[in-house]
N, C-alpha and C positions, 0 to 999 in steps of 0.2 A: 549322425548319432553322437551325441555327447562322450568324451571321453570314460568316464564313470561306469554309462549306458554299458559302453562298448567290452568294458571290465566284467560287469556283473554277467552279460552274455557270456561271457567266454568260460567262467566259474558255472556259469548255471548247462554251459556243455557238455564241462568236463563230468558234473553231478549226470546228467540224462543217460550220458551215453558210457556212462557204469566206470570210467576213469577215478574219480570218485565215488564211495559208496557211504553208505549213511556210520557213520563211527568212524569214518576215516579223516585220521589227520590231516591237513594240508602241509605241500612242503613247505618250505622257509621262502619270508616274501622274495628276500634276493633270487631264488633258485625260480620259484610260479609264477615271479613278473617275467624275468629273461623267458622262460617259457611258452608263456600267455603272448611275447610283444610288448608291454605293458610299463608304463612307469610306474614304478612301488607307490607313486602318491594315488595314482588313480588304482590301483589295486587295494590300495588299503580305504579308502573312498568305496569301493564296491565291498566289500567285507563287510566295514561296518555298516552299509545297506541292507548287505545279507543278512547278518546278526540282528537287525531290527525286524527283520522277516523271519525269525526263528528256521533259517536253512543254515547258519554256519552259527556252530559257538565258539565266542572267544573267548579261551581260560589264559589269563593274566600270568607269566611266566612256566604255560605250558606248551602254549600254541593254541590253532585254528582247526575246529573239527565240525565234520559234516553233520548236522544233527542227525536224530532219528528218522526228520522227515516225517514222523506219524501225524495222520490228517487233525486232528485235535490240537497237536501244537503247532500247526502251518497255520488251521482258520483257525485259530484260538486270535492271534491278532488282529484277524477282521473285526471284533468288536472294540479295537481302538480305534480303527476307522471309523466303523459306525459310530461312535459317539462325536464325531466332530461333524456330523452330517446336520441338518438346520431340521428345527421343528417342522417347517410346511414338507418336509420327506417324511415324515413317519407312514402315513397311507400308502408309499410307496415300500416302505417295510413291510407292515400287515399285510398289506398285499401278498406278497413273499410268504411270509407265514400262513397264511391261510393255505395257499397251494401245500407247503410240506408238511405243518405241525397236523393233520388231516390225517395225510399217511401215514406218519412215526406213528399215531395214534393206535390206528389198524395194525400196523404191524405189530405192536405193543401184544394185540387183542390175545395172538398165539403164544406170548412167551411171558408177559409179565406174571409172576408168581402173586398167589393167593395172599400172602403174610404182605406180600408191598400191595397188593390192595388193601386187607386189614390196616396198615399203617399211616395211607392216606386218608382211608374213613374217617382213622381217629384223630389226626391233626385238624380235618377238619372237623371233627366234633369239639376239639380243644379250643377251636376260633369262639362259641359261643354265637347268643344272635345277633351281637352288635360289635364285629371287633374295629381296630383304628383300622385306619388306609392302608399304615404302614405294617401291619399286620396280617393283612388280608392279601394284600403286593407281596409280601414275603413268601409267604404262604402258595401264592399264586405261582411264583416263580419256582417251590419245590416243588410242588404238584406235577406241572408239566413238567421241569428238569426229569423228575422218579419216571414218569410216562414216555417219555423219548430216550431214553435211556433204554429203558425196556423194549425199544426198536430192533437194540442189536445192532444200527446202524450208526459208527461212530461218526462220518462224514455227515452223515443228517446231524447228528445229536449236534456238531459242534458247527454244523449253518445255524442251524436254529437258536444257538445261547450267543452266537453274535447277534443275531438278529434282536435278542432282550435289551438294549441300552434305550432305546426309540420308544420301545411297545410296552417296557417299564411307565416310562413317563406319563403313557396316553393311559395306564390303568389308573396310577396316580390321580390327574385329572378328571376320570369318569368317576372314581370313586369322592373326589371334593365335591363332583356338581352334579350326580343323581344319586336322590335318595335309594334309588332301588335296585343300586348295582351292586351292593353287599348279598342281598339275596339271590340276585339272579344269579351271582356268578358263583356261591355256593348250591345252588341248586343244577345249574351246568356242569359242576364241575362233581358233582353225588350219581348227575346222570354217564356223565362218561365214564365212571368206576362201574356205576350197574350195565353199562353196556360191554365193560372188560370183564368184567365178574361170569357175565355169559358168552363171554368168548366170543362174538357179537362184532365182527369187525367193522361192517359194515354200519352199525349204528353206532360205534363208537368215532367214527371216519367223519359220520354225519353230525354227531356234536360236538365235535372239536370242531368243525365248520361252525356250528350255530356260535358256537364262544368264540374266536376270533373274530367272527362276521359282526359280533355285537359291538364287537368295542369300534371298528371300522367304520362302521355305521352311524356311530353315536361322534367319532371324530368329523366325517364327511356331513352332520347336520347341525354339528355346534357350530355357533358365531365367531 
């Protein structure tokens, strides 16, 4: 195990096993190296690893603190990974989405309020019948953000909005090369409202399948 490795396990012990807790400082490097076994370089080599994994913040002339740890800011960095991932993975993302954006949907069915489906009605009534790509992909990404939200489920909410940097792209693309994916995906996306509007989980489970399976589909038979 690389020296660094060997650091960041030792900090990410002290976090598990409640030594450290989420708000808590760390002590001074000289005091947590001697402690940890550790030279201060490979300790501070593991910190600022931590700190790019939003587990440690560092405030500049205050010291090293445990973050909150709340699941939204841990996978909140998973979508800087996923954006250095290569186009031929994106079907391995949808993929992924399809399995959860399904159930955030259903779950949605019991709790999303009436006024946030009014709201999404009307933005998509605001689109018109012919809006750009880039308005439609806007659009497209508040729609679902509003509906996974409404899950309740912030560990789902914030797999799912890493998963956007990939599944961005492929809507981009479908919306330059079929004429008829402006309508379909406003008419999918009218139907999964009237299927939450009826509290309907089960058909609302089932068109958020049909709308991610579309673009899947449409990537798996393009050239």
């Amino acid at each position: 195990m690389a020296v660094t490795d060997e650091a960041i396990e030792k900090i990410k012990g002290m976090i598990v096993s409640g030594a450290l807790r989420p708000g808590d400082r760390l002590p001074k490097e000289s005091v947590l190296a001697a402690e940890l076994g550790l030279s201060r370089n490979s300790l501070r080599e593991a910190v600022r690893a931590l700190s790019l994994m939003r587990i440690l913040d560092v405030r500049q002339g205050d010291g090293t603190y445990v973050t909150s740890l709340d699941p939204q800011l841990l996978l909140g960095a998973m979508s800087f990974v996923v954006d250095f991932h290569r186009d031929d993975t994106v079907l391995e993302f949808l993929a992924v989405r399809r399995i959860l954006e399904p159930a955030a949907t259903a779950m949605a069915a019991g709790r999303i309020a009436t006024g946030e489906l009014d709201a999404l009605e009307a933005r998509l009534a605001a689109l018109g019948p012919e809006p750009s790509v880039e308005d439609l992909v806007a659009c497209d990404l508040e729609f679902h953000r509003a509906i996974i939200s409404a899950s309740g489920n912030s560990v789902l909410c914030s797999l799912l909005e890493g998963l956007s940097g990939p599944t961005t792209r492929a809507r981009i693309w479908r919306g330059l090369t079929r004429k008829d994916a402006v309508a379909r995906t406003l008419a999918e996306h009218r139907a999964i409202i009237g299927a939450l509007r009826e509290r309907d989980a089960e058909a609302a489970r089932a068109w958020a399948t049909v709308h991610v399976a579309g673009v899947e589909q449409w990537l798996r038979t393009s050239p």
